[in-house]
N, C-alpha and C positions, 0 to 999 in steps of 0.2 A: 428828854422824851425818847420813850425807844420806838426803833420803825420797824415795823413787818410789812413787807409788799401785800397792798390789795386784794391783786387781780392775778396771779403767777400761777400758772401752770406748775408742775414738781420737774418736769424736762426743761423748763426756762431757768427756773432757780438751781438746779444742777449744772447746767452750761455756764451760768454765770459764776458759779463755784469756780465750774474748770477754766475760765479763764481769770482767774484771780481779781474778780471783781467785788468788792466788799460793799457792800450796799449801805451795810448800818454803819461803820464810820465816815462812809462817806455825807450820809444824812447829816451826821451828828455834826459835822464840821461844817454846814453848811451853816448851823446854826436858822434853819428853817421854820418856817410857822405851821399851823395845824394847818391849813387850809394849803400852805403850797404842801403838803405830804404827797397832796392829790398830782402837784405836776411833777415834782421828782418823780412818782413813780410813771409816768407817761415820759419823762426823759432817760427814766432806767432804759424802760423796753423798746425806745426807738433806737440808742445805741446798741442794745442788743440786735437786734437787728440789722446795721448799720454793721455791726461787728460779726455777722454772719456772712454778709455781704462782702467779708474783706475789705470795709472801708473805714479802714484809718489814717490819720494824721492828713484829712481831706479837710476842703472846705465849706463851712455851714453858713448860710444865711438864716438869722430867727429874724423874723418879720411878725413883730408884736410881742418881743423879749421879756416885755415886765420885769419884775424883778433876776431873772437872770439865770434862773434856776436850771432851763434847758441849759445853757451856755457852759454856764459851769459845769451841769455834768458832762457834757461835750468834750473838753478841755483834758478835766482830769482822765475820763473813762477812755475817750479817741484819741486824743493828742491832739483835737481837730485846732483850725484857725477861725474862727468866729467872729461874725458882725452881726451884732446886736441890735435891730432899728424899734424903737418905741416912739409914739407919737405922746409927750406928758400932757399933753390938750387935754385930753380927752380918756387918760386912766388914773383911778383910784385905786390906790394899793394900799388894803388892811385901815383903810379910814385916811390916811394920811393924805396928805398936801398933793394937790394934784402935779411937782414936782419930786416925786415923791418915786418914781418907778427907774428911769437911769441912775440918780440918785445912790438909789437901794443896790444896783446894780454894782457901781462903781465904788461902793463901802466895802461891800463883799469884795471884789477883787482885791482891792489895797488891804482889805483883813488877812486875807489867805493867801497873799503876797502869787496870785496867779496871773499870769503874761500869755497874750495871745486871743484875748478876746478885745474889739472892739466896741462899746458903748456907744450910739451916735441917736440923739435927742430929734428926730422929722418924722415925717408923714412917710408913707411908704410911698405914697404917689411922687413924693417930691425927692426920695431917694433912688425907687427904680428910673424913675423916669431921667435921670443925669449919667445912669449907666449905658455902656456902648452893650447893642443885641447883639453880645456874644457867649458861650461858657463861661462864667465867671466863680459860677459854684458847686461843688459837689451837690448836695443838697442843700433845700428850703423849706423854710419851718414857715405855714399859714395854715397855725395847727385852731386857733379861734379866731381866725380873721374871713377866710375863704368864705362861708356864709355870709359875710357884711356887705361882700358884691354880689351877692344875692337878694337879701333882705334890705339891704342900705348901711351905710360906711361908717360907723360911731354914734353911740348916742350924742344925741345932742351937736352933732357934725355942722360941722355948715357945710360939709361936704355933700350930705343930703344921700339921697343913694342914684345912683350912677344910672342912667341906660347903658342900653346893650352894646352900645361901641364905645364907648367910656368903657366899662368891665372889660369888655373883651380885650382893648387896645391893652390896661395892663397887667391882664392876664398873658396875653402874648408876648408881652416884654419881659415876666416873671417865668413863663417855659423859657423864655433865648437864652437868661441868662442861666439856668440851672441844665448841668451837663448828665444828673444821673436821676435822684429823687427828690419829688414833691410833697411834703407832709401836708397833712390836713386833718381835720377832727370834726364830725357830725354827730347830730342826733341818734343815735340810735332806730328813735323811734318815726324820724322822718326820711331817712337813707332813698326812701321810693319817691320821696316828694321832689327830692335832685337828681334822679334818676338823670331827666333831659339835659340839666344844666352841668353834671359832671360827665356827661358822652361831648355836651360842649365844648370842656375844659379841654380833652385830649384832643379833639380835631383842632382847638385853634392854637394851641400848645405846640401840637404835635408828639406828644408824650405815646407812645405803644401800647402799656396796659395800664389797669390800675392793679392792684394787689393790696390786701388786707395785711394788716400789721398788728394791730391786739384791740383789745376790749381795754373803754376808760371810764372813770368813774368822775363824775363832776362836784365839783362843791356842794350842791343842792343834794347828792346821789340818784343822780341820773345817769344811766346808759348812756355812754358814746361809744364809737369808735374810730379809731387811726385808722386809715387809710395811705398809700401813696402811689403818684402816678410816677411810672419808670418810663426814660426813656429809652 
């Protein structure tokens, strides 16, 4: 299958030239499906990013990993150190076995013989919540999750969805432990309907600004976009 980026600017796809980032063998070796084409290319431009930033060989939290695909490009494109949290409760990946997401992850890694990322099968409540409020990451990935403590926490959750001090409590434990950027991904077409509840995010975080990072395109092709709060 061959890959053409989406959504690229010609000054995005020339920078990533100039830093010898090969985007189409790196697809190909990922050996990726139609449908994740759409997050490779949301994990191209977040390390591009990330790598405007000067930040490499840091460390990443993905919170809601899935099959891996951020991770991966993480690794290879950053040199970053990566933990990978998926809850398999509660996701289906491509029809298969709802064990089916770390799984997919940790095939890939043993395929492409790559070290440095961590796979770990919980709940994000039941992993943030075991960490000390400190820095512990460069950046966090709750690129389709942040919405869920909005709207409520998984289909089918017994988690049900949270009040406002449930959210908030690990919301505030997800700012302690992240030392620079906060990833995140909305509606395009709702951006105004979170207005309140992402001016939330920063006071209880403590995060400084937010900042715009690219336009994404969703399975269904639907407008989103990336966003992240800096602190």
């Amino acid at each position: 299958m061959s890959y053409q980026p989406l959504d690229w600017d010609i000054i995005s796809l020339l920078q990533m030239k100039k830093d010898k980032i090969d985007t189409i063998s790196l697809f190909n070796s990922m050996n990726l499906s139609n449908i994740e084409r759409f997050t490779f290319d949301r994990s191209i431009a977040i390390s591009q990013f990330l790598l405007d930033k000067g930040l490499k060989r840091s460390s990443v939290l993905d919170l809601g990993s899935s099959g891996g695909v951020f991770a991966l490009t993480f690794k290879i494109i950053l040199d970053a150190h990566v933990t990978a949290i998926d809850d398999d409760r509660y996701i289906l990946i491509q029809g298969e076995t709802e064990s089916s997401s770390i799984k997919m992850m940790k095939n890939r890694l043993k395929r492409l013989n790559i070290q440095g990322i961590i796979p770990i099968n919980t709940s994000i409540e039941e992993y943030i919540g075991n960490l000390p409020p400190i820095p512990l990451y460069d950046s966090v990935l709750l690129l389709n999750i942040l919405h869920h403590f909005y709207t409520g926490y998984g289909q089918g959750s017994s988690y049900g969805q949270m009040d406002f001090e449930e959210t908030s409590q690990l919301l505030r434990k997800i700012g302690a432990i992240t030392s620079k950027y906060l990833f995140f991904e909305i509606n395009s077409s709702v951006i105004k309907d979170y207005e309140q509840y992402l001016t939330d995010i920063m006071y209880i975080c403590n995060f400084r600004k937010l900042e715009y990072v690219t336009r994404s395109v969703a399975t269904d092709g639907s407008l989103r976009a990336i966003w992240c709060f800096i602190k």
